[in-house]
N, C-alpha and C positions, 0 to 999 in steps of 0.2 A: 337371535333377533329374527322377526318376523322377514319377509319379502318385502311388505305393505310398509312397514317399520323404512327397513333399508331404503326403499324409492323414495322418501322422505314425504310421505301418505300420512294424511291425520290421524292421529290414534284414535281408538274408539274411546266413548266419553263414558267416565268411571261410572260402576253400578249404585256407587253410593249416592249420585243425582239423579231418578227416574226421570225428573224431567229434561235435563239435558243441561238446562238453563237453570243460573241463578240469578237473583232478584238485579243484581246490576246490570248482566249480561243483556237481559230485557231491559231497562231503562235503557242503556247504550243503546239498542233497537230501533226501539221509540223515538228517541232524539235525531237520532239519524232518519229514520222516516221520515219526522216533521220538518229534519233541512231538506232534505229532496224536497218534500212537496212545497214547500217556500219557495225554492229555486223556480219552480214549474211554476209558479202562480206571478213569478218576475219574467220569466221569459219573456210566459203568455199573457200578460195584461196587455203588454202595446199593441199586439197585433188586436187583441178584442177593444181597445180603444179604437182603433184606426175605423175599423169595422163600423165600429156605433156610430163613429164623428163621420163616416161615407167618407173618407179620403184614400189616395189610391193606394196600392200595397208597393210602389215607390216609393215611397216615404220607406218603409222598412226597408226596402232593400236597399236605398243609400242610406239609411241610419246603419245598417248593419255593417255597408263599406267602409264608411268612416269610421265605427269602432275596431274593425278590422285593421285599418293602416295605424289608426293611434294605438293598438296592444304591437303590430309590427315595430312601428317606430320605437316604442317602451322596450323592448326587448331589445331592439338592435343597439338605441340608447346603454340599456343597462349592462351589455355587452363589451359595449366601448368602456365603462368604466372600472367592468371587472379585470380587463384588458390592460388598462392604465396600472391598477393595482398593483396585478399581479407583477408586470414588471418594474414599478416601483419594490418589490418585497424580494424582488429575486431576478434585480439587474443585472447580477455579475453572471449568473446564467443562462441569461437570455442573451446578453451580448456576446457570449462563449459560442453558445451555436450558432448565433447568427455570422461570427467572423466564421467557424469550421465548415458553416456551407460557402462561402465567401472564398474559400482556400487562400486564406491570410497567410502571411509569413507567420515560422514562429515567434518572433521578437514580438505580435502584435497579440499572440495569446501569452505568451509569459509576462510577467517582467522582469525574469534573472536571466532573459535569451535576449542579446543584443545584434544588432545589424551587424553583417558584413559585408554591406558592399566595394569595400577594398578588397576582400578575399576575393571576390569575384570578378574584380578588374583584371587581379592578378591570374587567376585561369582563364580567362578570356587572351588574355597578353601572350599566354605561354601554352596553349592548348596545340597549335600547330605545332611545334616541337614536339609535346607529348605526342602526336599522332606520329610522328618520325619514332617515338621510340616503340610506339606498341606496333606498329611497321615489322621493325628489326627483334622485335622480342617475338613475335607470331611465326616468324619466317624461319629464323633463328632457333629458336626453342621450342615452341609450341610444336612444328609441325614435325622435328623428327620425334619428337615424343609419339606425337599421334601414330607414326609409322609405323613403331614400335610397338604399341600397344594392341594392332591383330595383324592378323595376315589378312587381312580383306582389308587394310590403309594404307598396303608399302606402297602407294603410287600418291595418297593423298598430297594434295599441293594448295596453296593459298595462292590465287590469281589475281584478286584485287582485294587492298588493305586501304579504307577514306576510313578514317575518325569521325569527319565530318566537320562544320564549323560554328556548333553550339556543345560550348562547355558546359558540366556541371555548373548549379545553380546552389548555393546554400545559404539556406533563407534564416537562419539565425547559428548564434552559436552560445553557446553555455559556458562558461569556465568555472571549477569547480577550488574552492579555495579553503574554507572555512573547515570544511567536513575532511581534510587529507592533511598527510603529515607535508612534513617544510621541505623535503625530497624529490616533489613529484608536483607536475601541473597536469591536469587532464582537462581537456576540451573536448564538448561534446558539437557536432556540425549537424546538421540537418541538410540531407542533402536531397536535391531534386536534379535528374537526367535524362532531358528528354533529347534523345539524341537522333543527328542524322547520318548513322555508320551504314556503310554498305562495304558488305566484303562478302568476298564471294570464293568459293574452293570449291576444286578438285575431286570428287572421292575416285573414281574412276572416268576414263574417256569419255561415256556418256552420263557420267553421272552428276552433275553440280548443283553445288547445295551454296543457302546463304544469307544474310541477312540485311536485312534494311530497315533501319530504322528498330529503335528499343525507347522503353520508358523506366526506371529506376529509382527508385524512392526510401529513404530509410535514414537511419543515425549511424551516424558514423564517430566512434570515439578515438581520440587522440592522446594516448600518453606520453608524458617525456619525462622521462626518469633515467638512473637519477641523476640530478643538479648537481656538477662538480664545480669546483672553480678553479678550475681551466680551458681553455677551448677544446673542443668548441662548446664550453655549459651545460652539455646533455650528454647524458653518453648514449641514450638511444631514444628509437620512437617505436612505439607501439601502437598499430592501427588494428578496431576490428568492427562489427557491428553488434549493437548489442542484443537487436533483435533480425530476424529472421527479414530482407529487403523484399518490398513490390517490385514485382518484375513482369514487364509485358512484354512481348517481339514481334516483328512482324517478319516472316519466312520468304525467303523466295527460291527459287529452281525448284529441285525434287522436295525440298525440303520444306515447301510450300504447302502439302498436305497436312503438314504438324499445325495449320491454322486453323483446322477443322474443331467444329464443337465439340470433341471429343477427346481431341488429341491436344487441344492446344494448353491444356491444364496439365496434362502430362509433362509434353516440353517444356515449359515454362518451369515445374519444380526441380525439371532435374538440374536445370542449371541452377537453380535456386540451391540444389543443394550441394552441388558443387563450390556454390561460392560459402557455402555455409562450413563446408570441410575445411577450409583458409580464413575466412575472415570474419564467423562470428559464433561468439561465444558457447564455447570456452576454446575455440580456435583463433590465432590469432598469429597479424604478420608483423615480423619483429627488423628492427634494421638498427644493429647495434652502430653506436659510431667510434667508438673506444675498443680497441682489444682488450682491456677487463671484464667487461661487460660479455659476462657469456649468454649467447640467443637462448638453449635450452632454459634459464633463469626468466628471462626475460616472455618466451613462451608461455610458459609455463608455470607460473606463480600460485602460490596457495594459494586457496580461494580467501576470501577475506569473511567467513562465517558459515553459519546454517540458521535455516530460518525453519521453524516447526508451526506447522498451520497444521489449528484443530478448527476442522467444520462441523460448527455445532448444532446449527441449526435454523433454517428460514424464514420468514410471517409474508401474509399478504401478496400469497404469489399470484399471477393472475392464471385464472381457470382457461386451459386449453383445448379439452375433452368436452364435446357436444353431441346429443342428443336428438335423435326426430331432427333432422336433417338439421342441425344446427336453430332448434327452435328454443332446445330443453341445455342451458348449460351446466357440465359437471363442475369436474375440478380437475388435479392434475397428476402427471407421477415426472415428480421433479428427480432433476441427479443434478449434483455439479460437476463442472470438470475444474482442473487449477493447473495452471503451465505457469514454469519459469523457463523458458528459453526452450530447449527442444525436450526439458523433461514436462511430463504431464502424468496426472492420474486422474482417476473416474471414481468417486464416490458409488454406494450402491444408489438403486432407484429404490424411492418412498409410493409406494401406489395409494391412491385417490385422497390428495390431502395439497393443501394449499400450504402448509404451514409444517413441514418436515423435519424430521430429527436424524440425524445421521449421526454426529458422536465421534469421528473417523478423525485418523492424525496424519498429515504425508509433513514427509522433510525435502526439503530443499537445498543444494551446495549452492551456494551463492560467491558467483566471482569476481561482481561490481559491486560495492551499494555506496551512493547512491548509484542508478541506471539501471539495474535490471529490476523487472516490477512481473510483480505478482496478476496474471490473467485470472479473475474468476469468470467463467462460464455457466451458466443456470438452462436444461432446459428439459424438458415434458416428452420422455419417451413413448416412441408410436410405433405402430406396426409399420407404417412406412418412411417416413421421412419424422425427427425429431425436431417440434415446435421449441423455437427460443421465446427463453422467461428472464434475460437478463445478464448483462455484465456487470464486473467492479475491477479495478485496476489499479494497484497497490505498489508503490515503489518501492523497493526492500529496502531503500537508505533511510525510509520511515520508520522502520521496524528497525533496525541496526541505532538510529538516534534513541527511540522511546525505550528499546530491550524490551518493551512489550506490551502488548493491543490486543485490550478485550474491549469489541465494538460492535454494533450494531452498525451494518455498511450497507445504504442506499443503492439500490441496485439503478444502473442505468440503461438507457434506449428501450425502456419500458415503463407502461401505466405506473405500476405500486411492486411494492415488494422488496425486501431487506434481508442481508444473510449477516448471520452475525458466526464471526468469527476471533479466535485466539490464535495471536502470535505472537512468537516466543525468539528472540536473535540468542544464538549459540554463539561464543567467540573459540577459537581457536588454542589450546593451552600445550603446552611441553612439560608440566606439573604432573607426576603421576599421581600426587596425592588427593588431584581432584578429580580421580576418575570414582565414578558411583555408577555401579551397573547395575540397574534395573530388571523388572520381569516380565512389564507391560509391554515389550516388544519393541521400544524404545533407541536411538540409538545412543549409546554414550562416549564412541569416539567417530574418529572419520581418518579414513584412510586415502595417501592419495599415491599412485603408481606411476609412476613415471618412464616409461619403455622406449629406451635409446635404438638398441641392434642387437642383432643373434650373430655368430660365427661359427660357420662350420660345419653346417646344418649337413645332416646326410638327407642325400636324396630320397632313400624311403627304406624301411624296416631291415632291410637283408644287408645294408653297410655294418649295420651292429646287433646281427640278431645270426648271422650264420654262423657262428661259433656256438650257439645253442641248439639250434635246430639240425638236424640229420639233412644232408641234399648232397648239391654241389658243392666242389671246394672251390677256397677263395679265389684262384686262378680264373678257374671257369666261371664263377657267380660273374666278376671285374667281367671276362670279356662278354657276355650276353646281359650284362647290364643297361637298361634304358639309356638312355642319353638325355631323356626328354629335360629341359628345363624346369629348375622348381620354384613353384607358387608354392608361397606360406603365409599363413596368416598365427595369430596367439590370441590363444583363451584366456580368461583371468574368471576366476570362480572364488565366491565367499558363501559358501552355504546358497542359498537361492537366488545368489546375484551372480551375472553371468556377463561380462561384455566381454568384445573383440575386437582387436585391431582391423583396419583395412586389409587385405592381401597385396603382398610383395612380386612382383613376379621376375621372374628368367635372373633369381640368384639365391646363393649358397650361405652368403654373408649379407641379409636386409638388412634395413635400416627402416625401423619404425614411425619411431618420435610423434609417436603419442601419449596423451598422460587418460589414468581415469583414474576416478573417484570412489572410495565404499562406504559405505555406512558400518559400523562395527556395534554389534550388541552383546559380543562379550570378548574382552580381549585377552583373557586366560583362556579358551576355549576355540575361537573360531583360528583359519588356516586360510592362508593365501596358497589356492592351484595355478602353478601357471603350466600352461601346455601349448606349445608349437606344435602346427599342422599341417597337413599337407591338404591345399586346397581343395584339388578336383576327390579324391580318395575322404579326403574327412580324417587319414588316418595319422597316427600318430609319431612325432619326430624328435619328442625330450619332453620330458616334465621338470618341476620346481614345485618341493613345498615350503611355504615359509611359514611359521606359527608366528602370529601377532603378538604375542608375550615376549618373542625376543627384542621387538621394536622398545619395550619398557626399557629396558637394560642398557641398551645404546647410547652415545652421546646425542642429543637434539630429536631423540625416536627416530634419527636415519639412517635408515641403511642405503650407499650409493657405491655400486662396486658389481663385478661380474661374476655371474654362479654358474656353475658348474651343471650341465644340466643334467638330468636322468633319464635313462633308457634310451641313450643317445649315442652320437658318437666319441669317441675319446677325447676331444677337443673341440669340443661344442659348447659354446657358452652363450649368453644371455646378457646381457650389460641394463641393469633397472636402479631405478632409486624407487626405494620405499618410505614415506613418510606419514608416520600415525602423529596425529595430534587429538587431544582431547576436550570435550563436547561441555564447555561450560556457560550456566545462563545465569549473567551479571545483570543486576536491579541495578535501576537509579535510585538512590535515596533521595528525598525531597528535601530543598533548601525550606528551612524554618524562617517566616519571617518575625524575628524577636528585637525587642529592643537587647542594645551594646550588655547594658549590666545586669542583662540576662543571661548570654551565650558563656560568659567567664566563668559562670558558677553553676557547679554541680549538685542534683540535689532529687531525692529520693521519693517526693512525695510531690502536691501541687503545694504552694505556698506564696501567700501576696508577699509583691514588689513596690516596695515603695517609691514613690514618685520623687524627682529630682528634682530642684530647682527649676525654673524657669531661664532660660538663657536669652539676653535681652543684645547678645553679640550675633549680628547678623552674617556674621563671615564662618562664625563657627556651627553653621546650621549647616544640616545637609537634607537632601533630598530623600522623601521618601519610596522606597519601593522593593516592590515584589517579584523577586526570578521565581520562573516555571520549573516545573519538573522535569523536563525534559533537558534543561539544559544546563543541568549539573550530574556528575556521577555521583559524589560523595557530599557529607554533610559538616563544610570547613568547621575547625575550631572554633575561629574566630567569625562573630558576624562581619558583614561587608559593612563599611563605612555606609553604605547608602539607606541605612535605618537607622532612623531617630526614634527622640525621645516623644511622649504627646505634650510634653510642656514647646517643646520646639515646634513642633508643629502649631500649638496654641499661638506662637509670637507667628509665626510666618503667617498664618490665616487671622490677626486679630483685627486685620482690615475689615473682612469681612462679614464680621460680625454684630447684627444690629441690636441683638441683647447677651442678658447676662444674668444667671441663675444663680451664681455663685460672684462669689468677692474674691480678690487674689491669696489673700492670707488663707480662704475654705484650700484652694486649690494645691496650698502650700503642705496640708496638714498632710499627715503618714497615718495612712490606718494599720492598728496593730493585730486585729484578727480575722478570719477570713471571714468573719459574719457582718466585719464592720469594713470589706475591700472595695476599692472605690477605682473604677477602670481608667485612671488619669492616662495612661498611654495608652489610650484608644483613639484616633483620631472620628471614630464611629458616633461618640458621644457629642460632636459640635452641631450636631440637629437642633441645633435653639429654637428654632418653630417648630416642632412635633411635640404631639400631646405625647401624653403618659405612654401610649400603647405602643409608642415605636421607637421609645427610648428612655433614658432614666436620671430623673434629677441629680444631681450632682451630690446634691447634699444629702440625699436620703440615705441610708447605709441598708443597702440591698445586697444580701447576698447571690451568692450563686447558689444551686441546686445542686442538692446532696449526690446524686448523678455523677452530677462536673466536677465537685471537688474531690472524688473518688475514683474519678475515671483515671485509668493505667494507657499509657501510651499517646500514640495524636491524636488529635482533637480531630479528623478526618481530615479530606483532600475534596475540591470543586473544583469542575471542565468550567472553564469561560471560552468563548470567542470572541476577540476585538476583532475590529474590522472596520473602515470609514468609506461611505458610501461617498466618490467625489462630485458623483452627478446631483444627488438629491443633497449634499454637504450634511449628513447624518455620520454621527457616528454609533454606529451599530455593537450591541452588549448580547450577547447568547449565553445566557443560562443553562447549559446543556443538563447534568446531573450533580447530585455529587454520592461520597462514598466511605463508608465506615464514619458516620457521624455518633456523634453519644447517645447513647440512647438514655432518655429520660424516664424512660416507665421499662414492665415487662415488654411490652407488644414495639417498643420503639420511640420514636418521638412524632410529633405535627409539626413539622417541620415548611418553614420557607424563607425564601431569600430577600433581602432588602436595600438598595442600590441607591449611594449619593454620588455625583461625578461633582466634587469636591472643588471651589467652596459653594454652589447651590445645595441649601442642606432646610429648605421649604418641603411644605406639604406638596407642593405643585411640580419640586422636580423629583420628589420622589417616588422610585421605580418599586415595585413589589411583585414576586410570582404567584399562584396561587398556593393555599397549604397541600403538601402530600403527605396522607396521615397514616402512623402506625409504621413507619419505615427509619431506616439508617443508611437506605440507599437511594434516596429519593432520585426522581428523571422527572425534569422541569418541561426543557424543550420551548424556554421561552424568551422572545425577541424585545429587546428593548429598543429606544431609539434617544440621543439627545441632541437634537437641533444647535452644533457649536461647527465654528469653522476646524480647519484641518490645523491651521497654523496655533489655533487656543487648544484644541484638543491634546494636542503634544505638549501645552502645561498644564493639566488637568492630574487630576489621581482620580480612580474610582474606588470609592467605601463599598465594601461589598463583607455581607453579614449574616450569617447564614443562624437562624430566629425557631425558636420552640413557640408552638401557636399555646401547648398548653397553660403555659405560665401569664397569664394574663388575670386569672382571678388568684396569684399566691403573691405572695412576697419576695420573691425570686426574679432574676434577671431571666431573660428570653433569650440572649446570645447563647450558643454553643459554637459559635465559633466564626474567625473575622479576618479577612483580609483588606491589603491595603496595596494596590497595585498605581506606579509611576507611570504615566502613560507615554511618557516620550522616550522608555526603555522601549517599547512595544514598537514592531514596522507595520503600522496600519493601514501601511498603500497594499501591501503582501497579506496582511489579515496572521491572523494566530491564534491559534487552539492549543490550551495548554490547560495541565491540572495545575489548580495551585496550593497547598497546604494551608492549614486554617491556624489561626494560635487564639489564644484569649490571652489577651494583656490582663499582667495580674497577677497570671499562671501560670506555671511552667511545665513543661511537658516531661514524661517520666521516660527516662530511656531504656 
């Protein structure tokens, strides 16, 4: 490609037109010449009237002010109303940021986050106390720790310990019910600390350091597991953070220079990661209250999944890179980054493209969900500093509910621009028969290490190595032996995975108690290294190897017991639990909504259902409706009571009906072949006011489309989002896509949606999207509205019927497929987004 090309320079214009121009390109010319000179000939009349008539050129310059303020006014006018609109269309987000700059409690941006201003009575009540004990725990413990920890602290002292007399503040709390087994209650706090401590220490006679005053901000979660029934109820509590807390301070003495712009970001993490080594994820402080209840258990628990995020790809990023001093805009070179907790990776960077393909997989050990969420990052690498393009923020307990999201996700704190992404929830398995190893680099188990204590450690190479080596004899080596005390730390290695423990210092027999995690990509093949080390030296104090095929063999895949270490001392061990579990991704099957004398019988092909009587007993009617996908695993035996038949539904809605197309006895009859099927449990077909095109006489014997009667498997699956607007009393219908529809021709079907909220079943209330043609995976993206209060909406159903455009000149039905959702199943103060499975009454679906 040319240079000329690339600057995005007009091509030169083909030889095959000498004169440049064709016959249109010159009319377009022409036309546009003769509106300029119109315009010119409207300016300029007034001013050459003004002229002829001799009056002053005042006149023009107040006619010109006053069209000046009245185009102002029109603008500022039309300003206000786009204004209106727009927050009419998208209130729930507008009032989101306006409470986030407000610094609302959380209870006022959630609604599953309730007040606690009792909790906070109670730390106000009891905060003095607390400052007696972290008095006596600072003085007590902390500071011979510190002592001990250099020889430039053994004089360190605490001089003055205030708490102060403003307690944490916690502005909502969560309680987690629905999503956990019957064992365990977790509460999640939000907590705010703006505190007035002042304490002040010692490091040396002239030297004192100290603080005054901190601010603290973060979630704080609360386990209490498990529920016994005895006292005291719990047998312990688990506290940690799930993410990473705000932390600001203010320094005083020596330690006053760490305020500096330079330094004060430093001090601020290390404490930050101090507290992050105790109290947040996957660290955590545990207070058993039960002697059964072992801490290491309670510590340390499996994680509860893996989550596999494929970034696939971005649109509409906004352009970063400029030109001619920012006159000429380019475009960008995006990367994402994605954190869960303190892990993170970095995609590669795409250069000069708004709209990027990456293709890339990172996993994830996940050791809350719901609570730990998914950071996406977007942003425009530069030689100096990297331009941000956008976040998105994903709660894994999202991903652990659906088992899996392929989405196009709205990037926030930015113009435009979307990343779409695949995610995939891994459960946890002890089955060897489900392990499947892969080639694509993939992992297909997960390893987790649990490192108690070492014993016995020799102080360094020549305790176990002078019987090999020519030197000194044992005698002599013992008395010219160091003394020095020994720091140790332990490696753990899996092929390119490499972590380490903290280092131990000034002993022979540490104490770890830490766990870590691996990913496992072949578990006939790959090998657990462990190695003990000698900190300052690097060098080495015992190995361990363990092959992950033994972990198959095992009862539960664990091993928990102490080995024996190598190239060590005689009596040197190591005390670990080892636990492999395997990497399995469970689907949801989707709830079928069928009528009853459908679900019972099995059956090989499609084939019409005959209609049932009418039931004229109003106690024996049941409600209709439609469960989501997401909130079932499997696809019961038995349909749920809460689908009927359309004769039942015919008696319960016959109020509402001002005509009648058919007589009771038409409605009664059975058709006997699929060319003569007649959709009587459709509640789709009570549109008594719609002409032919948006639904189908009753009496006519229309079949389906040879497509549909041969179509093998579901009829597809449709995104809706319910939702009730309370301020404008709308209740709001989102047609978001839908997916694997039948396709009616080669190329696919013309496909759209068509919406009654039942029983309005008029021209006037009903809803329609436009067609999207030649697809089986149509994306609508469009907003409905029906003007009913909140209290009628919750006895509503919405008919929702997803329409072939092409059948309108055959003899053929247009349905290919039809829902029928109960609206007072639905929490539409919460809103919901859910797929729903489609069926055709009639038919039945081939398993």
């Amino acid at each position: 490609m040319s240079a000329a090309a690339s600057e995005g320079q007009v091509p030169p214009i083909s030889a095959g037109d000498p004169e440049g121009l064709s016959a249109k390109d010159v009319s377009q010319l022409i036309m546009e010449f003769l509106m300029f000179m119109m315009r010119a000939i409207v300016l300029c009349y007034p001013v050459y009237l003004t002229g002829s008539l001799g009056l002053s050129i005042s006149w023009i310059l107040l006619s010109m002010v006053m069209w000046t303020m009245w185009k102002n006014n029109r603008r500022w006018k039309d300003q206000r109303i786009d204004t209106a609109i727009d927050f009419l269309e998208n209130e729930k987000h507008v009032i989101n940021t306006e409470l986030k700059a407000m610094n609302m409690p959380a209870w006022i941006h959630f609604a599953d986050v309730e007040k606690a201003a009792w909790i906070n009575k109670i730390l106000q009540q009891a905060w003095p106390f607390f400052g007696m004990y972290m008095e006596k725990l600072l003085i007590d413990n902390i500071q011979p720790t510190v002592r001990t920890s250099s020889s430039h602290l053994k004089t360190f002292t605490f001089t003055k310990v205030h708490m102060g007399q403003n307690a944490p503040t916690i502005t909502g709390v969560r309680v987690y019910t629905h999503e956990l087994e019957t064992k365990e209650v977790i509460l999640d706090f939000n907590i705010i600390y703006d505190a007035d401590v002042d304490i002040d220490a010692d490091v040396k006679p002239a030297i004192k350091v100290g603080v005054k005053g901190l601010q603290l901000q973060g979630m704080l979660r609360v386990i209490l597991e498990p529920l016994i029934g005895q006292s005291p109820l719990v047998g312990g509590v688990t506290m940690f953070f799930i993410r990473r807390p705000a932390l600001q301070l203010n320094w005083t003495g020596m330690s006053n220079v760490l305020d500096g712009p330079g330094l004060n970001h430093f001090s601020e993490s290390a404490i930050v990661d101090i507290i992050a080594s105790l109290m947040v994820l996957p660290n955590r402080m545990c207070i058993p209250l039960i002697d059964q209840v072992k801490v290491d258990q309670m510590k340390f628990p499996l994680p509860r999944g893996v989550v596999r995020v494929h970034v696939l790809e971005a649109r509409d990023l906004v352009a970063k890179d400029t030109y001619m001093m920012g006159l000429v805009k380019g475009k960008s070179d995006p990367y994402t980054v994605l954190r869960v907790g303190n892990k993170q990776f970095k995609t590669k960077t795409i250069k000069e493209t708004l709209n990027p393909r990456w293709n890339e997989v990172y996993e994830f050990v996940i050791h809350e969900a719901p609570g730990q969420e998914l950071e996406v990052e977007l942003y425009d690498e530069d030689t100096d500093a990297d331009d941000f393009l956008g976040r998105y923020s994903l709660d894994c307990g999202d991903v652990r509910k659906n088992r899996e999201l392929d989405e196009w996700f709205t990037l926030e704190d930015i113009e435009t621009g979307q990343i779409h992404m695949k995610l995939q929830w891994f459960s946890l398995h002890t089955n060897p028969a489900l392990l499947k190893e892969t080639r694509d680099g993939l992992a297909c188990a997960m390893l987790a290490v649990y490192l108690d204590s070492a014993s016995n450690l020799p102080k360094d190479q020549r305790e176990f190595t002078h019987n090999e080596k020519h030197g000194k004899p044992p005698k002599e080596s013992r008395l010219t032996r160091r003394t020095n005390d020994l720091n140790s730390y332990v490696e753990f290695t899996i092929d390119q995975q490499s972590q380490k423990t903290k280092v131990v210092l000034a002993s022979k027999d540490p104490t770890y108690d830490e766990c870590f995690t691996f990913f496992v990509h072949s578990v006939n093949n790959q090998v657990l290294n462990v190695e003990v080390k000698e900190h300052e030296k690097k060098s080495s104090l015992g190995k361990l190897t363990l092959p992950l095929v033994r972990l198959l063999n095992v009862s539960d895949m664990t091993l928990d017991q102490r080995f024996q270490l190598e190239r060590s001392g005689a009596n040197s061990h190591i005390k670990m639990k080892a636990v492999l579990r395997i990497l399995t991704l469970e689907k949801l099957e989707p709830k079928v909504v069928a009528p009853p004398n459908q679900a019972k019988e099995k059956v090989s092909s499609p084939t019409p259902v005959p209609a049932q009587p009418a039931q004229s007993n109003a106690k024996e009617k049941v409600p209709v409706s439609s469960a989501p996908l997401s909130r079932t695993q499997t696809v019961p035996a038995p349909v749920p009571s809460s689908v009927s038949s359309y004769n039942e539904l015919q008696a319960e809605y016959t109020p509402y009906r001002r005509s009648t197309f058919v007589g009771t006895e038409a409605l009664r009859s059975t058709p006997s072949t699929p060319s003569q099927m007649r959709r009587y449990d459709s509640h789709s077909l009570l549109s008594e006011n719609s002409i032919a095109s948006s639904r189908f006489d009753l009496t006519d014997n229309v079949p389906y489309p040879e497509a549909v009667l041969n179509h093998q498997g579901s009829f597809g699956q449709i995104q809706l989002t319910l939702r009730y607007a309370t301020l404008r009393k709308r209740l709001i219908v989102i047609v978001s896509c839908c997916k694997d529809l039948v396709s009616c021709s080669e190329s696919g079907s013309d496909t759209y949606v068509r919406i009654y909220l039942l029983p309005d079943q008029t021209w006037k209330h009903r809803k329609r999207t436009p067609v999207k043609k030649k697809t089986v995976d149509p994306v609508f993206n469009e907003t409905f509205e029906f003007a009913v209060s909140m209290e009628e909406a919750r006895t509503r159903k919405l008919d929702v019927a997803v329409k072939n455009n092409k059948m309108l000149h055959k003899r053929e039905r247009k349905e290919i497929g039809m829902v029928l959702i109960d609206m007072s199943e639905i929490d539409l103060i919460k809103g919901s987004t859910e797929w729903y499975e489609l069926t055709l009454p009639g038919l039945k679906k081939i398993n």
